[in-house]
DRENBAVO-531775 format. One record per residue (C-alpha): x, y, z; residue in three letters. Coordinates in steps of 0.1 Angstrom, whole numbers, plus 5000, padded with zeros to 4 digits. Last residue first. Example, Ala and Ser with C-alpha at 12.3 -4.5 7.8 and 13.67 -1.06 7.14 Angstrom:
2
513749895071SER 512349555078ALA 
This chain:
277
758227869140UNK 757028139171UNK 754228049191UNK 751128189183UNK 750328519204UNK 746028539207UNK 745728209201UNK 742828169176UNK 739827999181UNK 737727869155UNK 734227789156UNK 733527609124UNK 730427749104UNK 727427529103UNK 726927399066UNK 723927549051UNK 721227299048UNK 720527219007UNK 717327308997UNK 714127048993UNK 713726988958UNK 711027178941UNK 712627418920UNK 715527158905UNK 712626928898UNK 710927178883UNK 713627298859UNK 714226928849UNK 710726878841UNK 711127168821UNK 714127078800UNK 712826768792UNK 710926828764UNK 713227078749UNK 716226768751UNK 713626588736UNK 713026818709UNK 717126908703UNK 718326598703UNK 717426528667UNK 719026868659UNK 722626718664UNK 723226528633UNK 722426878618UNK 720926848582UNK 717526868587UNK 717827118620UNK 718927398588UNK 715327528583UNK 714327508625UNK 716627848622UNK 719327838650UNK 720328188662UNK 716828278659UNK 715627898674UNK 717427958701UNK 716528278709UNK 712628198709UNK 713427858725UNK 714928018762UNK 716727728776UNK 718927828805UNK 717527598831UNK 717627318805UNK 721527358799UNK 722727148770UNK 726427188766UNK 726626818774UNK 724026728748UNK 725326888724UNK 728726738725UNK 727326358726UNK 725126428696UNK 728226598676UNK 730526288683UNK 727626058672UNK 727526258643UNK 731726218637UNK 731025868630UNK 729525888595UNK 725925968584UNK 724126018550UNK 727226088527UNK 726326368505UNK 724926308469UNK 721926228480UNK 721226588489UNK 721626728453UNK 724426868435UNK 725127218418UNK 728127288397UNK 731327328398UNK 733727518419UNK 737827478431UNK 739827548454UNK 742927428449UNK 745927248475UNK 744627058499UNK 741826888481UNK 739227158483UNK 735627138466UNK 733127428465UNK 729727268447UNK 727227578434UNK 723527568427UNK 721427328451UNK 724627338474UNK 727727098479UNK 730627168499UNK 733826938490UNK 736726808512UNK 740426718518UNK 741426778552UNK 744626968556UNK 743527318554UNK 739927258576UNK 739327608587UNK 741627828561UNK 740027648535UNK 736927638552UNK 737128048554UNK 738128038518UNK 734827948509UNK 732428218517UNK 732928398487UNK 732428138463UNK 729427978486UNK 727428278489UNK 724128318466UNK 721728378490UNK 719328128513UNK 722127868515UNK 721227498517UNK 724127308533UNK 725526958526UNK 729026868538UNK 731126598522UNK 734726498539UNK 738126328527UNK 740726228554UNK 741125868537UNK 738825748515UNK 736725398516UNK 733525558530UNK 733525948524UNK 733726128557UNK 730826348566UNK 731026748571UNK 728726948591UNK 728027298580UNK 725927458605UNK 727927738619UNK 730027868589UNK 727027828566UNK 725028028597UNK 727228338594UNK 727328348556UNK 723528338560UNK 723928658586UNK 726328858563UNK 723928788530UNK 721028958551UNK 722929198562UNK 724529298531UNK 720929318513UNK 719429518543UNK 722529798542UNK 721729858505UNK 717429868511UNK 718930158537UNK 721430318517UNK 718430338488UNK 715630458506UNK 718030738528UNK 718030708566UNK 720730548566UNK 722730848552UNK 726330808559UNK 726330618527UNK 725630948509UNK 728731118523UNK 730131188484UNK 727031338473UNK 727031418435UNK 729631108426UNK 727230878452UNK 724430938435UNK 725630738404UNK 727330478430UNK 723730408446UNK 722030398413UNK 724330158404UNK 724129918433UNK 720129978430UNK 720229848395UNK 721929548405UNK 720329498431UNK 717229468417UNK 716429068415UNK 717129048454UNK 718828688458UNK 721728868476UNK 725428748466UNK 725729118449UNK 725329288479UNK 728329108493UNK 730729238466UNK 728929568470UNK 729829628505UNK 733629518493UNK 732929818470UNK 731230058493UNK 733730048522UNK 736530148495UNK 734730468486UNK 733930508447UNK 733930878438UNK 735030868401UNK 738131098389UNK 737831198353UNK 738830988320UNK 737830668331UNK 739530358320UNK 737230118299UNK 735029828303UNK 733529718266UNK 729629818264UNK 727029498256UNK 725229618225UNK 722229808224UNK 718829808208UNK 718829388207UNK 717929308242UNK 715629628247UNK 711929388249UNK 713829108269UNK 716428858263UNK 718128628283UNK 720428328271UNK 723428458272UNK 723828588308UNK 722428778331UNK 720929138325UNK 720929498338UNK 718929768322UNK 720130108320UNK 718730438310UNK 717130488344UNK 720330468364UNK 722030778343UNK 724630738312UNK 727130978317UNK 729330758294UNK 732230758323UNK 729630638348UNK 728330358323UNK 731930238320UNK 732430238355UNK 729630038359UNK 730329798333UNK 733729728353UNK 732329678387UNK 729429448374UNK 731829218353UNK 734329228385UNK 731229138410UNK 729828878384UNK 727628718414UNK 725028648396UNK 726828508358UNK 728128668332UNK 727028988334UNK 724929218304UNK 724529558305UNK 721429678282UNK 721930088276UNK 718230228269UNK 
């Protein structure tokens, strides 16, 4: 049994370069066990020795799509994906057009991992609401609960977003902070550490509820695109129930009002040679 060990859970470049390692060695999916970190140990922790990345001496099969794939597949909570990420490369070297394959176990388990990291990157982009910081200028807090491990590779979109604002993301495990120059990570932080309020919520009330539309409301596809898990931390969510409320009273009242006449049409007559201008 070969043990790999990663530095941390989204050790992409770590994972990338033990695996070519592994693919040069011959060393098949079944003979490998992937840990993380240090500190953790099981029953084959001391039989083998962490391998050192090397060049490969023969061509490997590794299509572009399936590396940045991977990148996003490693964000996923799902304990085994490392070992399905290798197991898909290992099969990939006998059948190239593997990934082409949805249908296959493996490609398909793949493809749901990178969803399900692609749709809570989605929602971090959507529902993070940043709070200015009493007594300094231009700088902003946001807290946002992730479901996968994403912040690193989902912060250079708020760097490119909000460039010249200075701010910081905190999470339960990872803190992205920006002050207009480096981005930089540290640790986790906990919801009191983010401002409470500031004046940009009554900004975000006030926005909502002009986009409101009760005749369109359909709850079932609001509430996919907006999860009731992140309405905690949007100033705007504590419209949301009485705006639900009242969207059907309005609907009726729209119903049952009497219609509008049609305004009679003018009867215009029109000279059959106008005079000449």
């Amino acid at each position: 049994m070969r043990v790999v060990r990663l530095e941390h859970e989204t050790d992409f470049d770590g994972w990338r370069g033990q695996a070519r390692s592994l693919l040069v060695d011959g060393i098949p999916p079944q003979d490998v066990a992937w840990q993380v970190g240090t500190a953790q140990a099981d029953l084959f922790g001391a039989l083998e020795r962490p391998l050192d990345p090397r060049e490969p001496s023969r061509r490997l099969r590794v299509p572009k799509q399936f590396l940045s794939d991977a990148k996003l597949a490693i964000c996923n909570r799902d304990r085994g994906r490392f070992d399905l990420l290798y197991r898909l490369l290992w099969r990939i070297q006998q059948k190239p057009e593997l990934l082409a394959n949805s249908v296959d176990d493996d490609v398909y388990q793949f493809e749901k991992l990178i969803k399900s990291v692609r749709r809570d990157r989605h929602k971090m982009r959507a529902f993070v609401r940043f709070r200015a910081v009493k007594g300094e200028t231009d700088t902003y807090v946001a807290w946002f609960e992730p479901e996968h491990r994403i912040v690193e590779e989902n912060a250079a979109f708020f760097v490119r977003r909000f460039a010249n604002m200075r701010w910081s993301i905190l999470t339960p495990e990872c803190s992205a902070h920006w002050n207009r120059e480096t981005l930089a990570f540290g640790p986790g932080a906990k919801r009191a550490d983010a401002p409470d309020s500031d004046a940009l919520e009554e900004m975000w009330r006030g926005y909502y509820a002009a986009i409101f539309n009760p005749a369109r409301l359909k709850v079932k596809a609001m509430t996919s695109e907006m999860p009731k898990k992140y309405w905690k931390n949007l100033p705007e969510a504590e419209l949301i129930k009485p705006l639900m409320a009242s969207a059907h009273r309005v609907e009726t009242g729209m119903i049952d009002a009497e219609a509008t006449p049609a305004k009679r049409r003018a009867n215009y007559e029109f000279a059959a040679n106008p005079p000449e201008v």
